[in-house]
GUTI-572068 format. One record per residue (C-alpha): residue number from 1; residue in one letter; chain; x, y, z negated. Coordinates in steps of 0.02 Angstrom, whole numbers. Each point is the difference from the previous one (the first is absolute). Layout:
N
n_res_chain_X_Y_Z
NUM_a_A_X_Y_Z;
...
//
This chain:
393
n_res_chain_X_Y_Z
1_x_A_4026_9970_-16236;
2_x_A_-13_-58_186;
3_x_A_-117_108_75;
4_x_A_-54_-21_201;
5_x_A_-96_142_81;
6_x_A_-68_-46_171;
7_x_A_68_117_131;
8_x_A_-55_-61_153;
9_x_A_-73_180_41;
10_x_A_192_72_-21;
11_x_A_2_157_87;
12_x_A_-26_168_66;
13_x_A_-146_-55_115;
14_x_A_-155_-6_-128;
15_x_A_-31_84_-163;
16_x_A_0_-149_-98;
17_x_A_171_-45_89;
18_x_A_72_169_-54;
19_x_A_-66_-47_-169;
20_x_A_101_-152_-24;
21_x_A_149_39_101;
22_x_A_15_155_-106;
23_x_A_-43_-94_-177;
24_x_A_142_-142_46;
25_x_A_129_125_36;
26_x_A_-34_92_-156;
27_x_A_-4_-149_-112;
28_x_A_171_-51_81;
29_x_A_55_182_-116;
30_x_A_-93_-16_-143;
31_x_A_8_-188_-64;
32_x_A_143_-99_34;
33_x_A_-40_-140_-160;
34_x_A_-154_-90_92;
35_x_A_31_-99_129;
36_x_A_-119_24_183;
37_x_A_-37_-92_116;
38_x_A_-63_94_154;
39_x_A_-120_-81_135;
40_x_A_24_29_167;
41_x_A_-86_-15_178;
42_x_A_124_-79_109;
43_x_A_14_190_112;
44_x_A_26_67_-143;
45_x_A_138_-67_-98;
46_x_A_122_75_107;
47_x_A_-67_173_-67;
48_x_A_20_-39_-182;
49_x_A_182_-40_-62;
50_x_A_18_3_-186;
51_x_A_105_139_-95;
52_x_A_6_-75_-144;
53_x_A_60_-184_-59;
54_x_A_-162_-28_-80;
55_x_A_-116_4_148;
56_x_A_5_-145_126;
57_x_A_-111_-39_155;
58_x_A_-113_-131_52;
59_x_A_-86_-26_168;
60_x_A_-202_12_15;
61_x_A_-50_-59_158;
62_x_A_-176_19_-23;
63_x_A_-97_143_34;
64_x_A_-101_90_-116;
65_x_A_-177_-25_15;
66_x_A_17_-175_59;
67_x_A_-47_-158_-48;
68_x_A_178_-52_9;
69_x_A_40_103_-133;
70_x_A_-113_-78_-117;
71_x_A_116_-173_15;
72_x_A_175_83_19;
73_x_A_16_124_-128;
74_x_A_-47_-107_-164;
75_x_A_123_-125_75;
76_x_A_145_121_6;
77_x_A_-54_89_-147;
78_x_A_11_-148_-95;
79_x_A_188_-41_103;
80_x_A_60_182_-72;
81_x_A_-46_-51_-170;
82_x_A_-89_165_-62;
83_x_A_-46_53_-157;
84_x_A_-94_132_73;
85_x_A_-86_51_178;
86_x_A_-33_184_59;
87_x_A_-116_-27_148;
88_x_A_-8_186_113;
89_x_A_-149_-10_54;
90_x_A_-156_-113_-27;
91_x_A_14_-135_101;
92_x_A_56_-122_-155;
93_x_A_-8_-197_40;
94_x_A_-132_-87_-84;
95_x_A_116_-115_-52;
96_x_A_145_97_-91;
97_x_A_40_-91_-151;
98_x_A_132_142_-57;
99_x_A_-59_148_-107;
100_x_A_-19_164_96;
101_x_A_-45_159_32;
102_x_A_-77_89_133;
103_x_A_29_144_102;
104_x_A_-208_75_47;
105_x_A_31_170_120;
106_x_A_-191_7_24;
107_x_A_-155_-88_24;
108_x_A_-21_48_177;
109_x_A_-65_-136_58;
110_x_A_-141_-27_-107;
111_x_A_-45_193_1;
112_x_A_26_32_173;
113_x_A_-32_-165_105;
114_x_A_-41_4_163;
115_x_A_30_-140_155;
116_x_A_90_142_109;
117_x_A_142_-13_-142;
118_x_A_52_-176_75;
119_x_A_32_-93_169;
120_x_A_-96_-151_-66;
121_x_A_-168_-41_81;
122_x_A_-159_15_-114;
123_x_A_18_-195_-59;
124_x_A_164_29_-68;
125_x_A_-16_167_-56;
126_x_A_-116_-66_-106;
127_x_A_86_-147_-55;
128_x_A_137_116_-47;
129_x_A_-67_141_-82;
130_x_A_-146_-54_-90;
131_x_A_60_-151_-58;
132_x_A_192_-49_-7;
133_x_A_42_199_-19;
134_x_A_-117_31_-163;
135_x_A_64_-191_-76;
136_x_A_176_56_29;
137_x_A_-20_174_-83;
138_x_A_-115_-71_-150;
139_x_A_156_-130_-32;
140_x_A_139_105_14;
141_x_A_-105_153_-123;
142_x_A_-52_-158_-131;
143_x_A_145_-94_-35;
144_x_A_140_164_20;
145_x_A_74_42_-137;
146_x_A_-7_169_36;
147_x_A_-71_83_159;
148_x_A_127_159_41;
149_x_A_-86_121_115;
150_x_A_26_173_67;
151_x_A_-142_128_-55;
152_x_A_-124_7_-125;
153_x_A_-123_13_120;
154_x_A_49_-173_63;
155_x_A_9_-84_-184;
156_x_A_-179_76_-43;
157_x_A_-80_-105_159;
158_x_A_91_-144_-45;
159_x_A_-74_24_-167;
160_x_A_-171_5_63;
161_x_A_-6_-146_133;
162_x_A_80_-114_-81;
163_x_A_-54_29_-186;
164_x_A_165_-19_-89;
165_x_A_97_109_-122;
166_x_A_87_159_41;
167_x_A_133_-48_-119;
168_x_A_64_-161_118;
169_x_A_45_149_126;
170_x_A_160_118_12;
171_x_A_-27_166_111;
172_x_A_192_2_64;
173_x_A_0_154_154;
174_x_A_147_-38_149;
175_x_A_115_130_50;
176_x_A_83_78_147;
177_x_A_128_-68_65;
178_x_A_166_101_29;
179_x_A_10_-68_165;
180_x_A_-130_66_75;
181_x_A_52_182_-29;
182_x_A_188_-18_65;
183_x_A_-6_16_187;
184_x_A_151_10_123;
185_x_A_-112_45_137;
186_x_A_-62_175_26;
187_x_A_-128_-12_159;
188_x_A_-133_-101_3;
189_x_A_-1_-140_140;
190_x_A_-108_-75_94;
191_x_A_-111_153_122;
192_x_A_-33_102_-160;
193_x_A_27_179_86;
194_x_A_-151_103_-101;
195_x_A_-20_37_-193;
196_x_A_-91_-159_-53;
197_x_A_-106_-80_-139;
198_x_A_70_-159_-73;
199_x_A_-96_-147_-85;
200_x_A_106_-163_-37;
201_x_A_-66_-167_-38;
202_x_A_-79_-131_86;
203_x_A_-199_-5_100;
204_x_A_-105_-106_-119;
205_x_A_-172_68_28;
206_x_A_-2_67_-188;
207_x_A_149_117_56;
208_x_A_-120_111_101;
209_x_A_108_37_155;
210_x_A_-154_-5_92;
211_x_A_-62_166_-93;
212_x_A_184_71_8;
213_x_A_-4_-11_186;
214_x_A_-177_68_21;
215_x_A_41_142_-102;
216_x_A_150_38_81;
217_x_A_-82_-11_161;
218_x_A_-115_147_-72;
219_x_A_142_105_-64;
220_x_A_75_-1_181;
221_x_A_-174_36_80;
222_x_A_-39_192_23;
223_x_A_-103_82_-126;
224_x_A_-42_186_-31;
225_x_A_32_16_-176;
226_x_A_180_-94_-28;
227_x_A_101_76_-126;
228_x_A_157_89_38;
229_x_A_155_-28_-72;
230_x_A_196_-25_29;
231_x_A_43_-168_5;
232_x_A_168_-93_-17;
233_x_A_111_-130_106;
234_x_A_53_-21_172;
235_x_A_-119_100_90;
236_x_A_-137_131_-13;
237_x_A_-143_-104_-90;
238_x_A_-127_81_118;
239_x_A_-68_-30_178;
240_x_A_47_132_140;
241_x_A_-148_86_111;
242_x_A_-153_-62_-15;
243_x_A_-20_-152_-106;
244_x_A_24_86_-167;
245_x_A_21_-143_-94;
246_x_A_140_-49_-125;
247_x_A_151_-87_113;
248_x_A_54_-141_-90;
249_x_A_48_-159_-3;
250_x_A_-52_-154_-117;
251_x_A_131_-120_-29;
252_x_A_-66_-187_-63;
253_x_A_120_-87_-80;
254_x_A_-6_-197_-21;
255_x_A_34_-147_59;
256_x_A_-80_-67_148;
257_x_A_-127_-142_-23;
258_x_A_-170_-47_45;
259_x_A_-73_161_-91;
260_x_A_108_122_67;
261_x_A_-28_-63_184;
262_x_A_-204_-6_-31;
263_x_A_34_195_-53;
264_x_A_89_29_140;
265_x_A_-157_-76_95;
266_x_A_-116_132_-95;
267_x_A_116_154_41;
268_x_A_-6_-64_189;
269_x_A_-199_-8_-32;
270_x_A_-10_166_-46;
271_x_A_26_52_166;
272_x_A_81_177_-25;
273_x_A_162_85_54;
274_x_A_49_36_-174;
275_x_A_39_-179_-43;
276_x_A_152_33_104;
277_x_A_67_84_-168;
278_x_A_-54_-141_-116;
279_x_A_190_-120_-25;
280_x_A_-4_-161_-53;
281_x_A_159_-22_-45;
282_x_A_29_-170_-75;
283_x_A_88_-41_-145;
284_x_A_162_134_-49;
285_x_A_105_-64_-130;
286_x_A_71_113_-156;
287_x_A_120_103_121;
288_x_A_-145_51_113;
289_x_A_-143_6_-99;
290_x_A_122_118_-96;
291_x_A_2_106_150;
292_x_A_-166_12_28;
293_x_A_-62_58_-174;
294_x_A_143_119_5;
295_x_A_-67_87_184;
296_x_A_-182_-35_-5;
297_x_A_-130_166_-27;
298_x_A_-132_-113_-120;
299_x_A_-22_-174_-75;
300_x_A_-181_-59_7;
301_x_A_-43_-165_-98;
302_x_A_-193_-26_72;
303_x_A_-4_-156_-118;
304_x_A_-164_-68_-72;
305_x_A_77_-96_-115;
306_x_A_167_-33_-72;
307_x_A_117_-88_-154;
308_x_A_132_90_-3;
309_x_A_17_154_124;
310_x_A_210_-28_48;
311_x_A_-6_110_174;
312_x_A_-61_185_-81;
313_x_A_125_-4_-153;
314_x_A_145_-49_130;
315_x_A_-69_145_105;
316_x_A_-3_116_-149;
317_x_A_174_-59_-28;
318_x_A_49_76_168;
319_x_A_-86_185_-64;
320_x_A_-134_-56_136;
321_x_A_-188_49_-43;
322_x_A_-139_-121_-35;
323_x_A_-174_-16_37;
324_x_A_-71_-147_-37;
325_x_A_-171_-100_-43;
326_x_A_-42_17_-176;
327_x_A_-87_-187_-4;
328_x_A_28_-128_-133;
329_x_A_189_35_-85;
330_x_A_65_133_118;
331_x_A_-41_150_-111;
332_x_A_71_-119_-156;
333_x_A_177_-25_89;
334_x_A_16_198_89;
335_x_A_-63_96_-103;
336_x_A_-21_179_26;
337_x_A_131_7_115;
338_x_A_-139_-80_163;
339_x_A_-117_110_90;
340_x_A_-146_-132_-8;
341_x_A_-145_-27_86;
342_x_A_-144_-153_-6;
343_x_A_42_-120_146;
344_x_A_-142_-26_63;
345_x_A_-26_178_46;
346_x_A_60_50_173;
347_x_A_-27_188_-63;
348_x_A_78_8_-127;
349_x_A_170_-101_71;
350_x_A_3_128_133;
351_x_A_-43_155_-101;
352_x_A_164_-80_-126;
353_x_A_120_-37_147;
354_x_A_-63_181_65;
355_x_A_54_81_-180;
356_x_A_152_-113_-33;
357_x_A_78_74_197;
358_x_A_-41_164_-28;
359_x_A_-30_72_-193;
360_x_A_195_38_-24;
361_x_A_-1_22_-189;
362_x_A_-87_-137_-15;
363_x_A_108_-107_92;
364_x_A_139_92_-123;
365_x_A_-95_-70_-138;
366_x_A_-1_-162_54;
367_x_A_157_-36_30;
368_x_A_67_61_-183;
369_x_A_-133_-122_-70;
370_x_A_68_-140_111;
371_x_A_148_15_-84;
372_x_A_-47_25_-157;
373_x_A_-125_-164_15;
374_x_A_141_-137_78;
375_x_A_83_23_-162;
376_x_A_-122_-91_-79;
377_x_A_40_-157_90;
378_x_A_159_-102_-6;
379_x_A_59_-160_81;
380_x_A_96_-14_-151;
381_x_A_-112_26_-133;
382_x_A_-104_-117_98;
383_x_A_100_-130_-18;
384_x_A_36_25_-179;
385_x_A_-176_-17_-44;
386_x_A_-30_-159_90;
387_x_A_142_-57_-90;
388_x_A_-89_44_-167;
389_x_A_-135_-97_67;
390_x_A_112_-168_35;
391_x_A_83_36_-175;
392_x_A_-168_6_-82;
393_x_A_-66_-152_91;
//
């Protein structure tokens, strides 16, 4: 077969890029009798040069989400001659001819939608989202051949909204890469110079960074009953004198856009000294972010909802502990090797960010469960199973 898989999300910066930079470099090893055809944004296709003789590129130059990409992307699907599409992510063009399958990481936007989560004014956030987004998503679940997704949690809503059988849909889990736990570095950049918390990803409202900060704020704030403990990384973990709370920083890492600089708007809002030891540190690529799972105290993922849950597992690859929401698949994808707590409950974040600093055999515990729970996800065996998928299509 010729099969094309739309890559214009190549790349470490968002999950679903991880997802398909990670699948295309692992098909590249396990399939070399198909032929692929790989779809590129035009600042991307520098970043993806084919290993093997059967892959080839092809410039995309529109963007996903648009209405340009409705036009293009039959036209040079139809060029490349496919027998078969893998679309990443929803956005399939009404008009694709070719059959496909689709890539669904979560139904986020029809669970969790909310006008903060664009830059759009009301008119076209409407437009958008309750109209061209739930026609797009209806197509692309319809006519797929098979809809691949990443939890069961994820193929159980799409199940229920859209009223079609659980048999059309393959649970295939990601993996970890092995590039984000090699790291040449050894101190992290940037003005880290306390222990730290870590959270990686982007500032989409549904992320809950608000709640991460406002419960960090109240972890450095004095209080009478704080838990003692001995705490690891570059510093002592607690205040000196008087303040008595816990000294850390909290390192944010993602890539600077319009949500990350309307967070750093609500951390100048909250109008207290401690923000001074909240980081935004933009994006890090593999070498960094390797550095900073490998030195940071705690990972907290404050998500309310997710598809997939990437950041934790490459955390727990790094022997880092997790806490983490336990909304929608989270609990599905770590296992017992989380701390959880319900995101919506400043309490109980605090209380597990509290515990997950300071209980020592529990932090022990955690960390031998991280390892033991990466293992059940592989970039390779990823791959492999999509390639089922093609193979059975």
């Amino acid at each position: 077969m010729k099969i094309g898989i739309d890559a214009r999300m190549f790349g470490p910066e968002t999950g679903i890029g991880r997802y398909t930079e990670n699948l295309i470099r692992n098909l590249e090893l396990v399939d070399r009798k198909n032929e692929y055809v790989i779809f590129l944004s035009p600042e991307k296709f520098s970043a993806y040069v084919p290993a093997a003789k059967n892959f080839t590129r092809v410039i995309a130059k529109s963007r996903w989400y648009s209405f340009r990409e409705q036009i293009e992307m039959p036209r040079l699907i139809n060029q490349a001659k496919v027998n078969l599409m893998h679309f990443s992510h929803f956005n399939v063009p009404l008009l694709c001819s070719a059959p496909f399958v689709v890539s669904i990481h979560d139904l986020i936007l029809l669970d969790f939608p909310t006008a903060r989560a664009t830059t759009m004014g009301p008119l076209f956030y409407w437009l958008k989202y309750k109209i061209a987004y739930p026609l797009v998503i209806r197509n692309a679940v319809s006519r797929a051949k098979t809809i691949i997704t990443m939890a069961k949690y994820t193929k159980e809503r799409i199940v229920e909204v859209f009223k079609i059988n659980p048999e059309k849909i393959k649970i295939i889990y990601e993996g970890v890469a092995d590039s984000v736990r090699q790291t040449a570095y050894d101190t992290p950049p940037k003005k880290i110079t306390k222990s730290f918390l870590l959270c990686v990803g982007n500032a989409y409202p549904h992320k809950n960074l608000e709640g991460l900060v406002d419960a960090f704020l109240d972890l450095k704030n004095p209080s009478p009953t704080l838990p003692l403990g001995k705490g690891e990384g570059l510093s002592s973990p607690f205040a000196k004198g008087d303040r008595g709370g816990f000294d850390y920083q909290l390192v944010l890492v993602g890539k600077e856009d319009y949500f990350y600089r309307r967070l750093k708007d609500y951390i100048k809002f909250k109008n207290d000294p401690n923000t001074a030891d909240i980081i935004l540190y933009g994006f890090a690529p593999d070498a960094e972010l390797a550095v900073l799972y490998k030195k940071a105290a705690l990972y907290v993922f404050p998500s309310f909802m997710e598809g997939f849950g990437l950041p934790p597992l490459e955390a727990m690859a790094h022997g880092l502990p997790v806490v983490s929401s336990n909304a929608s698949c989270l609990s599905e994808i770590l296992g017992n090797a989380a701390l959880y707590f319900d995101p919506k409950n400043s309490v109980e974040m605090l209380s597990a960010m509290k515990r997950g600093l300071t209980d020592e055999s529990l932090r022990a515990e955690l960390r031998e469960r991280g390892f033991r729970q990466i293992k059940t996800y592989s970039w390779r065996q990823c791959a492999e199973e999509t390639l089922e998928v093609y193979n059975f299509v």
